[in-house]
C-alpha positions as CSV (number, residue, x, y, z in Angstrom):
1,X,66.3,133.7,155.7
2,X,67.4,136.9,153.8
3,X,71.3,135.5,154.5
4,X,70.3,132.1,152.8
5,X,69.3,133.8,150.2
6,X,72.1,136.2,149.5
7,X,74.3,133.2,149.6
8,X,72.7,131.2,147.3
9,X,72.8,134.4,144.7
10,X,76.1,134.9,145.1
11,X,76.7,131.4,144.8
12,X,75.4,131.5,141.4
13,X,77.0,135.2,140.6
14,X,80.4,133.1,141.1
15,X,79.3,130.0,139.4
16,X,78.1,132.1,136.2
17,X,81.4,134.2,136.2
18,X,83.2,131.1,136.4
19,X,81.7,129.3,133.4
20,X,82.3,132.9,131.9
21,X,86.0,132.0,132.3
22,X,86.4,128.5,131.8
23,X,86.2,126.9,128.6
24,X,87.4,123.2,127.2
25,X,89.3,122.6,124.2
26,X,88.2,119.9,122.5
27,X,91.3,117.2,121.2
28,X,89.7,117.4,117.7
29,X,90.0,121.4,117.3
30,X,91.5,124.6,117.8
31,X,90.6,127.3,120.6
32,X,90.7,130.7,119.4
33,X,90.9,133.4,122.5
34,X,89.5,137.2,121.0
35,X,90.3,139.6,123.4
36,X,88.3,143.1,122.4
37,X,88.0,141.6,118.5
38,X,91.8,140.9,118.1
39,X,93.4,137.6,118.7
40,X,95.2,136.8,121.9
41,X,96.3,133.6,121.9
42,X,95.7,130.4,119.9
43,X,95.3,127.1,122.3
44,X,96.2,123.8,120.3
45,X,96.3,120.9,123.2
46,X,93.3,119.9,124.6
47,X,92.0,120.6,128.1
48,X,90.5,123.1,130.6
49,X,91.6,126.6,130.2
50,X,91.0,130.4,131.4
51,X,89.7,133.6,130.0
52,X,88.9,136.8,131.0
53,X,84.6,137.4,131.2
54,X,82.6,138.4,128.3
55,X,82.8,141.3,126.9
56,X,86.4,141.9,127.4
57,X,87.6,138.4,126.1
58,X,85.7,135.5,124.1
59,X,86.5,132.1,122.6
60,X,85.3,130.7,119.2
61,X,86.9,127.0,117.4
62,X,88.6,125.7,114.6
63,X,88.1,122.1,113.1
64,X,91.7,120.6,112.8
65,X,91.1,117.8,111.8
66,X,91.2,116.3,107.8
67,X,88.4,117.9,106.1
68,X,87.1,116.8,102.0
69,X,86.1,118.8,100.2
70,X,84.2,117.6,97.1
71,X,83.6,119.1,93.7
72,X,79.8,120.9,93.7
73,X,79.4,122.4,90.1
74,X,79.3,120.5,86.9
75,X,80.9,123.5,84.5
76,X,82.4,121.7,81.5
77,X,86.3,122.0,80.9
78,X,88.0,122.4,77.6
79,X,90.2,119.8,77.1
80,X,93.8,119.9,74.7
81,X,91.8,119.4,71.7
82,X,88.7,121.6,72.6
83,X,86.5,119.0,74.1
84,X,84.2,119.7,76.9
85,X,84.4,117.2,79.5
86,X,83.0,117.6,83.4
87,X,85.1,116.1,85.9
88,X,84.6,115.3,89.8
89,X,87.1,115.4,92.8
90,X,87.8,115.5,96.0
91,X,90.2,117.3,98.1
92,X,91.1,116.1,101.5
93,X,92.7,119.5,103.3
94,X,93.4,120.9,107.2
95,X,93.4,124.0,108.9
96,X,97.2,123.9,110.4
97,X,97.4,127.9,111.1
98,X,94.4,129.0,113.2
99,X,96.1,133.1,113.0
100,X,96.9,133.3,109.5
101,X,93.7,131.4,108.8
102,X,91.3,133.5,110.5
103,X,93.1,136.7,109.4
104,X,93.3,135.7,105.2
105,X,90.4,133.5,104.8
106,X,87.7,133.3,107.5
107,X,86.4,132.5,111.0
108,X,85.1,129.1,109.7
109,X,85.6,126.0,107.8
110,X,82.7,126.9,105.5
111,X,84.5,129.8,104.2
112,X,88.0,128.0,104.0
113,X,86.5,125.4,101.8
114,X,84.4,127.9,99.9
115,X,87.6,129.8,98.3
116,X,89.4,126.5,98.4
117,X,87.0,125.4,95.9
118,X,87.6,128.3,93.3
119,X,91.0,127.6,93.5
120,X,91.3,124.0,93.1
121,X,88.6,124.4,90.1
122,X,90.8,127.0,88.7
123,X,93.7,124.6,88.9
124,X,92.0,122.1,87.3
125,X,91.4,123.7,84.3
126,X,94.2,125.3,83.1
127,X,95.9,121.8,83.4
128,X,93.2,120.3,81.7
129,X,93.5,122.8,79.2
130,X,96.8,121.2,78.5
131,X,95.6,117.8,77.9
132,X,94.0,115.6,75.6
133,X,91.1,113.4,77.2
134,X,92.9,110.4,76.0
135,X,95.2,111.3,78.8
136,X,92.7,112.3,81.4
137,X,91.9,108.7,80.9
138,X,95.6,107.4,81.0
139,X,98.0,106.8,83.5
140,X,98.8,110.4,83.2
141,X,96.1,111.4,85.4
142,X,98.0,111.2,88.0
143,X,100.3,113.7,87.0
144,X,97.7,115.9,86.1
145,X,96.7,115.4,89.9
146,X,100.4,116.2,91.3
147,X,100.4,119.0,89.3
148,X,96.9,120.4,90.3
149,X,97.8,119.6,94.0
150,X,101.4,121.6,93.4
151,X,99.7,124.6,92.2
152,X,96.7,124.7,95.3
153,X,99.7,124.5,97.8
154,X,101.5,127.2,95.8
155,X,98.3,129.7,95.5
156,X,97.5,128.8,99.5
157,X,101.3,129.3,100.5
158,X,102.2,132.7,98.8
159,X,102.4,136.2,99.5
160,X,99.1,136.0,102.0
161,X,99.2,132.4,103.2
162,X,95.8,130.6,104.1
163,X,97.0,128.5,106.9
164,X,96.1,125.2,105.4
165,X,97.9,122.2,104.1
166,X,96.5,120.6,101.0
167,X,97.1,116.7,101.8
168,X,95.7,114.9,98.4
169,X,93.8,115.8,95.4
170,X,91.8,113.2,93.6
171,X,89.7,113.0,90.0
172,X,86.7,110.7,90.9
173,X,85.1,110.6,87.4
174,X,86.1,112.1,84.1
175,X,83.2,112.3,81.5
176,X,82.0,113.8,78.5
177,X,78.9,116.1,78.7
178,X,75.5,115.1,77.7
179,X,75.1,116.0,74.6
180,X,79.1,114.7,73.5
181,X,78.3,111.5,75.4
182,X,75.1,110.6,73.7
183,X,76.9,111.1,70.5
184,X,79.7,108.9,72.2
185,X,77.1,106.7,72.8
186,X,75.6,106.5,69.4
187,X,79.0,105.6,67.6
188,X,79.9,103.1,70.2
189,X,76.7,101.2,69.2
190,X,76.9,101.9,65.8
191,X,80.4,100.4,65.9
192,X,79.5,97.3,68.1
193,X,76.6,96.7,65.3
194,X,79.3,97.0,62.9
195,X,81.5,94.6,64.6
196,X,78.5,92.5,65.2
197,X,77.5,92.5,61.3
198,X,81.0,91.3,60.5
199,X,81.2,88.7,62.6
200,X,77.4,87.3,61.2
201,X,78.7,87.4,58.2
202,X,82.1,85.7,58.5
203,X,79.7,83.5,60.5
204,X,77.3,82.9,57.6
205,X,80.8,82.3,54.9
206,X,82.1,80.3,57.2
207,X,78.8,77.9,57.4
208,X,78.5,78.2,53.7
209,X,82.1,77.2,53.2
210,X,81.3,74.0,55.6
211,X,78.2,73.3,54.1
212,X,79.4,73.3,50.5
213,X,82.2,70.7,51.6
214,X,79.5,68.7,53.2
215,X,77.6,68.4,49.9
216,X,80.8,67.8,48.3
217,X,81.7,64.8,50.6
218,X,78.3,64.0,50.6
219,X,78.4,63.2,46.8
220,X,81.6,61.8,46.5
221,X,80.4,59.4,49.3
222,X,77.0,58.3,47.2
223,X,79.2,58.3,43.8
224,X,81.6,55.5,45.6
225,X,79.1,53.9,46.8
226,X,77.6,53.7,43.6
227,X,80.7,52.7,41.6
228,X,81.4,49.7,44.0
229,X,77.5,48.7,44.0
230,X,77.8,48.7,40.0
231,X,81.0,47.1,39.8
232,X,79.8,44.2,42.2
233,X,76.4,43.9,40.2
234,X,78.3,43.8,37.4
235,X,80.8,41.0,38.6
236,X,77.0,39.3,40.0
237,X,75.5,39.8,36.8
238,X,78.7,38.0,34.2
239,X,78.7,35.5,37.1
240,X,75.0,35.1,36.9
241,X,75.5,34.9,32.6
242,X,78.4,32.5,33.1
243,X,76.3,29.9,35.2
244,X,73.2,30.3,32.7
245,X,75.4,30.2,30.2
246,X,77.3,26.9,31.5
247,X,73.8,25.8,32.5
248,X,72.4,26.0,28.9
249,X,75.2,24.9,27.3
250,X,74.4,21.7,28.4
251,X,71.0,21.9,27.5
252,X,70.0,24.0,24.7
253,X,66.2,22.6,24.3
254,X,66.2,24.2,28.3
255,X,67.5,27.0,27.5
256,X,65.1,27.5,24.6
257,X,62.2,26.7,26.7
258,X,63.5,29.1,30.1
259,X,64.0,32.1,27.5
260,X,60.1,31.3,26.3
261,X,58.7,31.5,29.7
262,X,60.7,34.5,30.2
263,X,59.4,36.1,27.5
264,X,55.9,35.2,28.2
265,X,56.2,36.3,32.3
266,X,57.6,39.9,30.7
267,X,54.3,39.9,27.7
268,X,51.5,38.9,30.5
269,X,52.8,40.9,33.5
270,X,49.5,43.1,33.5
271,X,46.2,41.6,33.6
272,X,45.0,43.9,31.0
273,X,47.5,42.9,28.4
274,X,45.9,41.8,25.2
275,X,47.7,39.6,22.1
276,X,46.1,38.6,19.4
277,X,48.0,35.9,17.6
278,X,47.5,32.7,15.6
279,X,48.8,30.6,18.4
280,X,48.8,27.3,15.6
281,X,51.4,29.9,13.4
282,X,53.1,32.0,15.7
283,X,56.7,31.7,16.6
284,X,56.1,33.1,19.7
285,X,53.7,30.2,21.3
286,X,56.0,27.3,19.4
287,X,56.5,26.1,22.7
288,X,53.1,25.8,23.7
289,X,52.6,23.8,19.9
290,X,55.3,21.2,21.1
291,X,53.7,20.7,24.9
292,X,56.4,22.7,26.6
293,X,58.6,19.8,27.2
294,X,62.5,20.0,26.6
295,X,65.4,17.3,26.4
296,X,65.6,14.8,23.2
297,X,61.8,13.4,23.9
298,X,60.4,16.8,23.3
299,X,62.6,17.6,20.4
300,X,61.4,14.3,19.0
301,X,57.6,15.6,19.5
């Protein structure tokens, strides 16, 4: 019993020095071997490897894949012409070093991205501080990116290299801040109200203009009308005069007596008309006096 049992600890004394020693790499990072605090070796394929038991040697990893890093502080930038503008980005970066990583920057990503920031901020300033925001908004932005990337890989390659390579560098939004933009704000409207008013009032000319030649037309329609509608009642009216007068001509006595009952239709139109008249003197009822009848037995009357 007591040999079962001292090979069943020792069987576990040799599995627990053995996971002690063996460690995976993952394909997606970086093995760091420490061997009393100092660096021994730097394992970059994947797969099982060996080590030496804590304390005397210990393993710690490195992300190596493509890491972003995004802008976290709002800070306004001075622009060319002293306008304060805040700006996002990104930065898409990798650890390509593990050594010179771990000995100038940090044992972590964290701290990597933490001084890459400052830097990259940095950079983005003093090229801002170049520009006017009329560029920022340009085509030109892309320069201003190159340029901002050149001077990260210059700062991160120098006298104390980082260890990382600086892949892209990209302005997500460029903007005013909140106080310049609501005053943006306020002149855009006011100039879209302006642009509005205009346009009501070329609007209104214009329907004035149209209206005015409608009238015009309009009148010019009714006064032709009018001119024809006279000129035919006029050609009507001789043609009327020339039949009564053709008609009378042959027949004065008629004519005498049709003008008469004319004149007495136009006298007694209203009931309420009143004459008072000799009838037996009167040159006005001399038709009446001679029994109304025409033609030479009349006149003979």
């Amino acid at each position: 019993m007591n040999r079962i049992g001292f090979i069943l600890s020792s069987l576990l004394v040799l599995l627990a020095l053995a996971s002690s020693t063996l460690f995976v790499v993952d394909q997606r990072q970086f093995g760091v071997v420490y061997a009393l605090g100092q660096i021994k070796e730097v394992i970059t394929e994947p797969g099982l490897n060996f080590k030496l038991p804590p304390p005397f040697q210990n393993v710690s990893y490195i992300d190596k894949r493509l890491l972003t890093l995004d802008s976290t502080d709002a800070e306004p930038m001075l622009t060319a012409e002293k306008q304060r503008v805040v700006i996002d980005w990104y930065v898409r970066w990798r650890i390509t070093e593990p050594t010179e990583y771990i000995r100038n920057v940090g044992l972590n990503e964290s701290a990597g991205a933490s001084q890459l920031n400052r830097v990259v901020r940095n950079a983005f300033q003093e090229e801002i501080n170049k520009r006017t925001v009329k560029e920022l908004l340009s085509l030109k932005r892309e320069a201003l990116m190159a340029d901002v990337k050149a001077e990260v890989l210059d700062k991160v390659r120098g006298a104390k290299p980082w260890g990382v390579d600086v892949v892209d560098v990209r302005i997500t939004r460029v903007d005013y801040v909140e106080a310049i933009t609501e005053s943006v704000y306020r002149r855009m409207e006011a100039e879209r109200k302006r642009v509005a008013n205009e346009l009501r009032s070329t609007g209104g000319a214009e329907g004035e203009k149209i209206r005015a030649d409608a009238d015009r037309q309009r009148e010019i329609t009714i006064a032709n009308a009018y001119r024809d509608a006279q000129k035919i009642k006029g050609e009507g009216d001789a043609e009327a005069a020339r039949i009564y007068a053709e008609a009378f001509g042959k027949d004065p006595q008629f004519a005498q007596f049709y003008r008469s009952l004319e004149a007495y239709k136009s006298s007694f139109a209203n009931k309420s008309d009143v004459m008072v008249l000799d009838p037996s003197s009167s040159e006005f009822f001399k038709v009446f006096r001679n029994g109304g009848g025409s033609g030479p037995g009349a006149a003979k009357k």
